[in-house]
C-alpha distance (Angstrom), angle and dihedral (degrees) to the residues before:
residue distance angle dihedral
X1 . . .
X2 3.57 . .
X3 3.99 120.6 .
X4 3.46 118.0 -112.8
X5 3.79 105.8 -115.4
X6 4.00 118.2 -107.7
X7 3.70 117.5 -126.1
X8 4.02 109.6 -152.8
X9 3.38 112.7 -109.2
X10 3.98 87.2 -132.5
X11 3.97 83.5 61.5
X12 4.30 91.5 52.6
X13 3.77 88.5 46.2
X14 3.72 95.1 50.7
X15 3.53 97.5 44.7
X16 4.06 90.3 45.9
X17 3.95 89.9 52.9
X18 3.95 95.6 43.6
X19 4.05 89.8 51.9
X20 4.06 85.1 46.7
X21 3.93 84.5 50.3
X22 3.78 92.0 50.7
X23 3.63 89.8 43.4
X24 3.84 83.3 51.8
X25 3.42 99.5 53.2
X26 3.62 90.7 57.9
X27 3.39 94.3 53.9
X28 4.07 87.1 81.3
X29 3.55 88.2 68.6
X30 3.44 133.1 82.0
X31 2.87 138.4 -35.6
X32 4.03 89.8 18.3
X33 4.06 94.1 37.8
X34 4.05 86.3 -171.1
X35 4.06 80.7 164.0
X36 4.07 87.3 -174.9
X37 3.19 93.1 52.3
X38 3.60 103.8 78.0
X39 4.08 83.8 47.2
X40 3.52 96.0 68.3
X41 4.25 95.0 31.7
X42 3.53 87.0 63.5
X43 3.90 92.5 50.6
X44 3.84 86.0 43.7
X45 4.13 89.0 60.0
X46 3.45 94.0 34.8
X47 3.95 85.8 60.3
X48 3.76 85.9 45.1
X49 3.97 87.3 52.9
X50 4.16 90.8 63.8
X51 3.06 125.3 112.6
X52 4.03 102.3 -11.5
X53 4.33 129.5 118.4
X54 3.73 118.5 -90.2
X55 3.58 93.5 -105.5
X56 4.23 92.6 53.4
X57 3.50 86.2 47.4
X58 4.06 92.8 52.6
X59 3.91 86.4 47.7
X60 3.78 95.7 48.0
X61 3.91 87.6 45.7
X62 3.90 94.2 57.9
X63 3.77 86.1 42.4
X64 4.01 92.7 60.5
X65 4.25 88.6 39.1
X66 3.77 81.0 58.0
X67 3.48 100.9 46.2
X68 3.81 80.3 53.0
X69 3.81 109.9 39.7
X70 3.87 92.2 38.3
X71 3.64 98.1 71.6
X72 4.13 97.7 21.7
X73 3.90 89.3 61.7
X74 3.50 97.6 45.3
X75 3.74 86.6 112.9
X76 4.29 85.1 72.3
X77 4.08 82.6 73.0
X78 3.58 92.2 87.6
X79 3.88 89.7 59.3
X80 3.75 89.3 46.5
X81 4.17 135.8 -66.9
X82 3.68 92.9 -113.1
X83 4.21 86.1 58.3
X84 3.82 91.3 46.3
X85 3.77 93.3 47.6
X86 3.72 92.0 46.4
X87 3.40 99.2 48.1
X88 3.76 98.0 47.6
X89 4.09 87.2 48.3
X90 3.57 84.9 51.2
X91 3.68 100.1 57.3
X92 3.98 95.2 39.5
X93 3.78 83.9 63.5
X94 4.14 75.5 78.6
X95 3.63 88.6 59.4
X96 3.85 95.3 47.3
X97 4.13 87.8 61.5
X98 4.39 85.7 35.4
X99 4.03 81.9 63.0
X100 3.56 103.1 37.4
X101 4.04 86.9 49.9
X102 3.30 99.7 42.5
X103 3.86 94.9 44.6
X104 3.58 91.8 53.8
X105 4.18 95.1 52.1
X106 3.37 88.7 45.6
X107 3.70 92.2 70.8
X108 3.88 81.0 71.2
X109 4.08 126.5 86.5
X110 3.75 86.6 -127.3
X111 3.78 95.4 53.1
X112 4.21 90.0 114.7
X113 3.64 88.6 66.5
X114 3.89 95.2 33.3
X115 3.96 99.6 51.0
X116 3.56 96.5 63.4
X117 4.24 91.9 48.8
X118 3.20 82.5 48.8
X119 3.76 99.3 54.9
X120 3.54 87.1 49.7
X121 3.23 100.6 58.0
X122 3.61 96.5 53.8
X123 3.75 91.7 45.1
X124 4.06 85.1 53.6
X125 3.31 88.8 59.5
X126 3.73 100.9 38.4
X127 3.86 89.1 51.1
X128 4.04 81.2 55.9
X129 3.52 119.4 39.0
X130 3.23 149.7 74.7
X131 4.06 102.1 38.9
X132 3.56 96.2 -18.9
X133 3.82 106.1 -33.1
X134 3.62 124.0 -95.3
X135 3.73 111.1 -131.9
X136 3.75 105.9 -173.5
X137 3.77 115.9 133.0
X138 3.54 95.2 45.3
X139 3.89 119.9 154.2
X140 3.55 91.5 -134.4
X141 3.59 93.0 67.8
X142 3.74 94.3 48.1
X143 3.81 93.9 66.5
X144 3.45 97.4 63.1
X145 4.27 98.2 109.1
X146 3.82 81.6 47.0
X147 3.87 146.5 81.0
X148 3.46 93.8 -104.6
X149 3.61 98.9 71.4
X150 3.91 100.1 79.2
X151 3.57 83.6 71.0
X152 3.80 94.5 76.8
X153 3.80 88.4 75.3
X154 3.90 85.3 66.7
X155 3.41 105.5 40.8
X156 3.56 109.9 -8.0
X157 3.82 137.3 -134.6
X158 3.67 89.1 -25.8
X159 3.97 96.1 51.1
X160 3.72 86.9 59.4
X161 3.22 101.7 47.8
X162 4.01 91.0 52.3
X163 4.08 90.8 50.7
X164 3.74 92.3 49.2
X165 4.17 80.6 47.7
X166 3.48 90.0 45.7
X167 3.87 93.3 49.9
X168 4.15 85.4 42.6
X169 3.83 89.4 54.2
X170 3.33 99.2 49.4
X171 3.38 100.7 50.4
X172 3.63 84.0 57.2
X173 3.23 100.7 55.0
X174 4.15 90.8 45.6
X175 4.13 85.1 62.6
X176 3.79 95.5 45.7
X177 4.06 92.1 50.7
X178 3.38 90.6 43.3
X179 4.02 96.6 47.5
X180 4.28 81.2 43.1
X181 3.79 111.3 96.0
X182 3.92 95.9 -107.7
X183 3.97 132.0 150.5
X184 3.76 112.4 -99.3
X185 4.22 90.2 -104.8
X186 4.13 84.5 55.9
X187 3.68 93.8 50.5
X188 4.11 98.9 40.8
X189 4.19 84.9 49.0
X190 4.19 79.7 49.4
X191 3.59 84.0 57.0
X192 3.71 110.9 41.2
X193 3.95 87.8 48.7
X194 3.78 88.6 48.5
X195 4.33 88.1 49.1
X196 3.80 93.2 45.1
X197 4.10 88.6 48.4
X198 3.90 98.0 49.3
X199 4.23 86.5 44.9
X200 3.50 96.4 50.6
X201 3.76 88.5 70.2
X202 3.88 100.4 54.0
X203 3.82 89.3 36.1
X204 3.57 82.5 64.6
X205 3.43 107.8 41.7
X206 3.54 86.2 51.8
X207 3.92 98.5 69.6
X208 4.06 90.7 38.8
X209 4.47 89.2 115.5
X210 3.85 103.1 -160.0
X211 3.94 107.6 -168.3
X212 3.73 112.0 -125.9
X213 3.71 95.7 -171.1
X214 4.10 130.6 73.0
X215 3.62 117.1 -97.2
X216 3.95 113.0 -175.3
X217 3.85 135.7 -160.7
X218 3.62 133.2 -136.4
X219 4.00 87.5 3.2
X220 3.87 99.3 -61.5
X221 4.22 112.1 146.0
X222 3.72 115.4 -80.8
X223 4.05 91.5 -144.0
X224 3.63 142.2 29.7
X225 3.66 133.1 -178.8
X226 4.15 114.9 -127.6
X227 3.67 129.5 173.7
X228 3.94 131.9 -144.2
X229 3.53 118.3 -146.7
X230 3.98 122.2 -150.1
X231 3.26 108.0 -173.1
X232 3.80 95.7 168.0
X233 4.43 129.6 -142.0
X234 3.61 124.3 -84.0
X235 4.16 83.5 -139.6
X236 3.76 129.6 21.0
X237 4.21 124.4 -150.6
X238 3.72 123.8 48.3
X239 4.19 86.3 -39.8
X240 4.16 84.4 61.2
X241 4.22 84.0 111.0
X242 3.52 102.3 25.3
X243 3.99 92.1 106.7
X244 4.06 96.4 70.6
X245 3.94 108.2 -124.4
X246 3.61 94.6 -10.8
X247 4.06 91.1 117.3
X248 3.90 84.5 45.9
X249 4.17 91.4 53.9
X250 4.23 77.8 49.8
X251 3.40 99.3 65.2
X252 4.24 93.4 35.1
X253 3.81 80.3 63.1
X254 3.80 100.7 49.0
X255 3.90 94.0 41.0
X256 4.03 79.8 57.6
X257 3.44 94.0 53.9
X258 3.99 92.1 50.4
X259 3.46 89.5 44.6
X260 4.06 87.1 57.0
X261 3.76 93.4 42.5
X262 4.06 86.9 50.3
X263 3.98 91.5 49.0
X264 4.07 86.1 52.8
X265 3.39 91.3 45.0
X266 4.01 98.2 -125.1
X267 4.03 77.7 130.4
X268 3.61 141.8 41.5
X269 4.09 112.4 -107.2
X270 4.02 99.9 -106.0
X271 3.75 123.1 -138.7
X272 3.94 95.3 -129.5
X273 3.76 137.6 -16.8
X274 3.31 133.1 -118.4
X275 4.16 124.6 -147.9
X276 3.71 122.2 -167.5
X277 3.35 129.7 -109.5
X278 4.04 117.7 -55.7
X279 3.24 86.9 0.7
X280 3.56 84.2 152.9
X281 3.74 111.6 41.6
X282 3.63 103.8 -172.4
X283 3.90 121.0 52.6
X284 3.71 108.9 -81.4
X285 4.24 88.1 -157.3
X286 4.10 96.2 49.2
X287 3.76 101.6 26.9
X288 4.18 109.6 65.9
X289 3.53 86.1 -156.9
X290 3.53 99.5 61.4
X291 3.50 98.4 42.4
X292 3.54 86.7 53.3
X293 3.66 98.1 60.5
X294 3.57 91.1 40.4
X295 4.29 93.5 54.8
X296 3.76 89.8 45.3
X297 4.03 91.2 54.1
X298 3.50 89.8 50.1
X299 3.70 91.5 48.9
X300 3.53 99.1 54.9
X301 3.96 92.7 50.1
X302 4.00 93.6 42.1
X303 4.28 86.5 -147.6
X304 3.81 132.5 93.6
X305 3.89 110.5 -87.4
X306 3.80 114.8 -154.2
X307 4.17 102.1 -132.1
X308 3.56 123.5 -146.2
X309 4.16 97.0 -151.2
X310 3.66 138.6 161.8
X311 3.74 108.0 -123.8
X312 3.71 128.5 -154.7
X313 3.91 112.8 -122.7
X314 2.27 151.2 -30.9
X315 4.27 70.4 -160.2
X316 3.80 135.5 -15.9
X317 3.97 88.4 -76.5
X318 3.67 101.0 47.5
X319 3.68 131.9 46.4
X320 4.58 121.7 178.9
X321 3.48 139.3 -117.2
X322 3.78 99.8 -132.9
X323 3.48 146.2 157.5
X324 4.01 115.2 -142.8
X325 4.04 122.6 -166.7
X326 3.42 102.3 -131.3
X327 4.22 114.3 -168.6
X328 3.79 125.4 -174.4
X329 3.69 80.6 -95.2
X330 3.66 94.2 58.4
X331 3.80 139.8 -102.9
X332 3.57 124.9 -11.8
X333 3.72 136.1 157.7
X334 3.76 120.2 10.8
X335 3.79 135.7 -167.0
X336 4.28 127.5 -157.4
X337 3.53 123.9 -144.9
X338 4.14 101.2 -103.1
X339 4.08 92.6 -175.2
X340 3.97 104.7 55.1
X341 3.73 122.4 179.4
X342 3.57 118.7 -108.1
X343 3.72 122.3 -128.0
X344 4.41 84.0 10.1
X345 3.73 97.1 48.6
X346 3.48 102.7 26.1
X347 3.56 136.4 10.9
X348 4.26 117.0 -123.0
X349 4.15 111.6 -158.2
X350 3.81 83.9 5.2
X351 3.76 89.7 177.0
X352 3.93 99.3 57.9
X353 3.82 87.5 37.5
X354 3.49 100.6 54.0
X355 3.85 87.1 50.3
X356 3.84 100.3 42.3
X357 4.57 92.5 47.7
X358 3.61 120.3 24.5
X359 3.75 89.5 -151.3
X360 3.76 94.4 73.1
X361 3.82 94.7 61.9
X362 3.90 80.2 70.3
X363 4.21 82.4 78.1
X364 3.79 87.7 73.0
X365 3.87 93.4 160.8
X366 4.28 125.6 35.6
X367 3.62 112.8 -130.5
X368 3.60 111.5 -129.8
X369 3.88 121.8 -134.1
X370 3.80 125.0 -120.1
X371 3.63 129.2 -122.9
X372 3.54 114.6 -148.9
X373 3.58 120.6 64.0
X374 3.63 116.9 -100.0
X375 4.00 113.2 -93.0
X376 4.23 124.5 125.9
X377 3.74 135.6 164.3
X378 3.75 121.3 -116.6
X379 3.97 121.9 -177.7
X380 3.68 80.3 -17.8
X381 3.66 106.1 -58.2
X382 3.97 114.2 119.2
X383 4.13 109.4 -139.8
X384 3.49 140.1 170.1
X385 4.04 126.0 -106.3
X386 3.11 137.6 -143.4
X387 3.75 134.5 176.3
X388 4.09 122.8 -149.4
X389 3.94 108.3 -81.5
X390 3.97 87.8 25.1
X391 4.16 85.2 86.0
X392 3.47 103.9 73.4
X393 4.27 89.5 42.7
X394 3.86 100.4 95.5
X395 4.08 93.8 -161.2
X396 3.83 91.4 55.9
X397 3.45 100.0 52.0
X398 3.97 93.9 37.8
X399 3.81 81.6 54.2
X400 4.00 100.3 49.3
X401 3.92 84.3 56.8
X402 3.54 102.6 42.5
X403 3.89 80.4 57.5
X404 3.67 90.2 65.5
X405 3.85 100.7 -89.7
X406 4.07 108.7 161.8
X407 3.48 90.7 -178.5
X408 3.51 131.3 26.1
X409 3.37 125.7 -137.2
X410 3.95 125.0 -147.7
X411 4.10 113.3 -163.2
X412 3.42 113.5 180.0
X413 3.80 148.0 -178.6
X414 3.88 121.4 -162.7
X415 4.04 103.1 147.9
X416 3.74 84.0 111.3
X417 3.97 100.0 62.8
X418 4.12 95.0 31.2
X419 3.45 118.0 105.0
X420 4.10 129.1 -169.4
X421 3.41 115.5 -86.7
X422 4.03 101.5 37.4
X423 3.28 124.1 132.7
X424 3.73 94.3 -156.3
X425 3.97 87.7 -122.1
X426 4.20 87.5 101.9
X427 4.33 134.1 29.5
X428 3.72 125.4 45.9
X429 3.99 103.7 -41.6
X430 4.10 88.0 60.1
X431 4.02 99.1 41.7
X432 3.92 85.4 46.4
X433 3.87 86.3 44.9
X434 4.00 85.8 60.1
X435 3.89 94.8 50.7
X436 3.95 82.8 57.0
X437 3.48 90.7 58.6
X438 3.82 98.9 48.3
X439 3.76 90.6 46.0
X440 4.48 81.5 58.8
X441 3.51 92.7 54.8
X442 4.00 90.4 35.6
X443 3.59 101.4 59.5
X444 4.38 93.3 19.5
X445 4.17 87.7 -119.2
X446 3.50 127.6 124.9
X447 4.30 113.4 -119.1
X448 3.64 132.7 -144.1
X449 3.68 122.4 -148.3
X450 3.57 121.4 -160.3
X451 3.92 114.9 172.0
X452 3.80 135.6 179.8
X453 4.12 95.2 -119.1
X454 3.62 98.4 -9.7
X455 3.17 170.7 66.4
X456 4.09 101.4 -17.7
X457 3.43 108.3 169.9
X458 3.93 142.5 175.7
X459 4.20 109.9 -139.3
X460 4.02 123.5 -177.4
X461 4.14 117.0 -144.1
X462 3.74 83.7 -87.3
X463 3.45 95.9 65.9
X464 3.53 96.2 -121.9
X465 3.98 116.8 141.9
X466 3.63 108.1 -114.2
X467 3.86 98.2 174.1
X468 3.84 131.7 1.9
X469 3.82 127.0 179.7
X470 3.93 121.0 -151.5
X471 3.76 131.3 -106.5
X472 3.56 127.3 -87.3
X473 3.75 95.0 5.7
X474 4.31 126.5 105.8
X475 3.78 108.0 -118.8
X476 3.92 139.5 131.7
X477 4.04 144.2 -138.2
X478 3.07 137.4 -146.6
X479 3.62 134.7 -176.3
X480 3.75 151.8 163.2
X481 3.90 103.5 -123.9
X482 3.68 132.5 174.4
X483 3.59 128.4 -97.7
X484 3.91 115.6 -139.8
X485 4.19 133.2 -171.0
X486 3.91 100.7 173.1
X487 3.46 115.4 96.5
X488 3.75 123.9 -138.0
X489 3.87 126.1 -121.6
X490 3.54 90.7 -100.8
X491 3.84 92.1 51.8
X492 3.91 82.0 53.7
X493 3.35 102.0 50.3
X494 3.77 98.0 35.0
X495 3.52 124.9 172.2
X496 3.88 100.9 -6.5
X497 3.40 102.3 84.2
X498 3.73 90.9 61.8
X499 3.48 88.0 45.3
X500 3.82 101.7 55.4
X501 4.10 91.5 39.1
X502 3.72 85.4 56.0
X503 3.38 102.8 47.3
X504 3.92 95.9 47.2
X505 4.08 81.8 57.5
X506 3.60 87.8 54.1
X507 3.79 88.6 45.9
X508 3.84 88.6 50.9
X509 3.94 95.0 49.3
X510 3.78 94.3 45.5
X511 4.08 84.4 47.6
X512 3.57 92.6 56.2
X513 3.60 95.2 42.8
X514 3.60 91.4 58.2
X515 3.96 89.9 46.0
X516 4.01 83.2 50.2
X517 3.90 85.5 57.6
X518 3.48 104.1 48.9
X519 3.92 89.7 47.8
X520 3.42 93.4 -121.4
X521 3.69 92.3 127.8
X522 3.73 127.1 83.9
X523 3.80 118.4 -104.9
X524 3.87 102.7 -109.3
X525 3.96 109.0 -93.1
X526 4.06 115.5 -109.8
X527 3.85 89.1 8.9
X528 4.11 104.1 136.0
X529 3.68 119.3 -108.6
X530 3.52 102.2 170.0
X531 3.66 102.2 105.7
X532 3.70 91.7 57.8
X533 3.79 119.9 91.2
X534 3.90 127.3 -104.4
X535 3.52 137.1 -142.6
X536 3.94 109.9 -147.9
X537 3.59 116.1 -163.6
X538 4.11 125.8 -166.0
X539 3.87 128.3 -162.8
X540 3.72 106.8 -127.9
X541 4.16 119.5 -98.0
């Protein structure tokens, strides 16, 4: 009979205190928003990361992205548990290769500086790849109840992501000098470094001056009122659109009522209208119908209203996630989702799929992605669109602007992953909600949300929250918001930034490696050796 093979208790304590980290990390999301949290987490599993085998560090890594992705993508349930589960296992394979890379620099006296490269270059590639990337969970969008996100307008997401890795790092590094037999001078140096390191940050952020107010070029208005309509789902889940048009006849109804409230004067007469995502969910140009609810809505407000519609095309196969101006004239200037949403959107090795999970033969038609980035005119005021998932992708958003958006414009679906009972302070709608407000302080405009059956929401350059409806209820905004041409420093320096801080972490790992090889780098302290085989040599009697 064969023993049953011991697991160090070291090994169970580790793995216990890198999940906790994980579930840490998470805890700076919504609904919790703990935005330090994730600051020391990440020093927590950093400290876990010492000293342990490449393959321990791997395992501890996917324990931590499980700790994280478990309870952050609980908002998949509604699709099913098995999708939820597999998509969170899916993206803690990220973490797995985070711990094996990071435990392996960290072998090195620069690993402080190195970790947090390295982070970033996994994340770049994370936020990239497979299909597209899928760049939830990123520390950037943690911060954005604290100080840290005013640095966004420097460097963007990816700037504040490395400063709350920086601040994670050295924290670290304070606790292992201080647990390091050292004399007391060694170990207050340790600590005054470690103070100046975690200040820098917040010294920073606190000179970052993100204009609030309008500022216009070549004489064009500094201002403009809008309005978001939410005019809510009739069902929520995967059934959200089973009722054709019914969500459409929604938001005819509640651009009535704000056309009412505007004619009694309890609001200010907007310059266009913006609908959420699919807020028309049958073409509006092939099905009379449609088009029909769609001309009457813009009728009874007399402005443009931006429509979120599902398009047909662009061939029998295909059909587009768009939004289409639509003036009292007619239609005008459209824009197609260019970031689609694999295995939601579009379906990849649809025939095995479809065969393997009944479910997915509910994608009958692929969306097809846009090419142009995502800027329109409305009532003569050039923004920048985005569609749903299209938030948390840096290049789309960065791309809108740099197209001349002054405003950027947020429409969003998230009937599918709400649930009874939400407030809309927690799940998908508020962690999507945060993006929004980094993107403000990113790109110094002000950003209009307009969602199916929650969150809308009105945000100034400063990311503050200025107005915010509730979930699963019809209701409207409106607001006088500013109208901005400068770019930031972030929209100046674009991607490269990210580019160079990734690469040096790629430097760093490959470094290491090659250190590894050579055998010029100490065995990792407390990892086990005992299962590997030993040469004993005796000196002669």
């Amino acid at each position: 009979m064969l023993a049953r093979p011991r697991v160090p208790r070291s090994g169970l304590l580790r793995g216990s205190v890198a999940a906790a980290a994980g579930f840490g990390t998470w805890s700076s999301f919504p609904p919790l928003s703990w935005w330090w949290a994730s600051i020391l987490a990440v020093a927590v599993l950093l400290l876990v990361l010492r000293g342990v085998s490449l393959r321990a560090a791997a395992g501890y890594g996917m324990l931590y992205g499980l700790g994280m992705f478990v309870p952050m993508l609980s908002f998949l349930r509604g699709i099913g548990v098995d999708a939820w589960l597999v998509v969170a296992v899916i993206e803690s394979l990220w973490f797995a290769l985070l711990g094996a890379a990071v435990a392996l620099t960290g072998r090195r006296r620069w690993w402080p500086l190195a970790v947090p490269a390295v982070w970033i270059a996994v994340e770049w590639l994370r936020d990239r790849w497979p299909f597209g990337g899928f760049p939830w969970g990123r520390l950037a969008f943690a911060q954005a109840d604290g100080p840290l996100l005013a640095l966004a307008a420097w460097g963007g997401a990816p700037l504040v992501t490395l400063a709350a890795l920086s601040l994670a790092s050295s924290c670290a590094w304070m606790v292992t000098r201080v647990r390091t037999p050292a004399t007391p001078t060694a170990r207050s140096r340790a600590a005054g470094v470690t103070a100046l390191v975690v200040a820098l940050p917040f010294v920073a952020a606190a000179f970052v001056d993100v204009p609030t107010r309008g500022t216009s070029a070549h004489g064009r208005p500094s201002h403009v009122v809008v309005a978001a309509v939410q005019g809510d789902v009739p069902r929520l889940g995967l059934d959200a659109f089973a009722q054709a048009r019914a969500v459409t006849v929604d938001h005819v109804l509640a651009t009535q009522r704000l056309a009412a409230d505007v004619a009694a004067g309890r609001v200010p007469a907007p310059a266009f209208v913006v609908w959420p995502e699919n807020a028309s969910d049958q073409d509006p140009f092939t099905d009379a119908l449609a088009g029909q609810l769609v001309r009457q809505a813009v009728s009874a407000v007399g402005v443009p209203i931006v429509v979120g519609a599902v398009l047909d095309g662009p061939d029998s196969r295909h059909v587009q996630n768009a939004a289409v101006v639509w003036t009292p004239t007619g239609p005008g200037e459209r824009y197609v989702k260019r970031h689609l949403v694999p295995f939601g959107e579009y379906l990849p090795f649809r025939s095995v799929l479809t065969k393997v999970a009944g479910r997915f033969s509910m994608i009958e038609k692929d969306f097809a992605p846009g090419k142009r980035p995502g800027v329109l005119t409305a009532a003569g005021v050039r923004f920048a669109d985005v569609i749903c998932f299209e938030v948390a992708d840096d290049g789309v958003v960065r791309d809108a602007i740099a197209a001349g958006g002054r405003l950027l414009v947020v429409q969003t679906n998230n009937a599918t992953y709400e649930h009874r009972g939400d407030d809309g302070h927690g799940g998908e709608t508020a962690q999507q909600l945060q993006m929004s407000r980094l993107r403000a302080v990113e790109h110094g405009r002000a950003v209009i949300v307009a969602a199916t059956s929650g969150v809308s929401a009105i945000i100034d350059p400063a990311g503050r929250v200025r107005q915010r409806t509730g979930v699963f209820t019809a209701a409207s905004l409106v607001a006088d918001v500013p109208l901005r041409d400068p770019r930031t420093v972030a929209d100046v320096l674009g991607p490269w930034p990210e580019r160079a801080v990734a690469l040096l972490g790629l430097l760093s790992v490959l470094a290491a490696a090659v250190w590894q090889w050579r055998g010029r780098l100490p065995a990792p302290a407390g990892s086990d050796t005992s299962a590997e085989p030993s040469t004993v040599v005796t000196a002669p009697v």
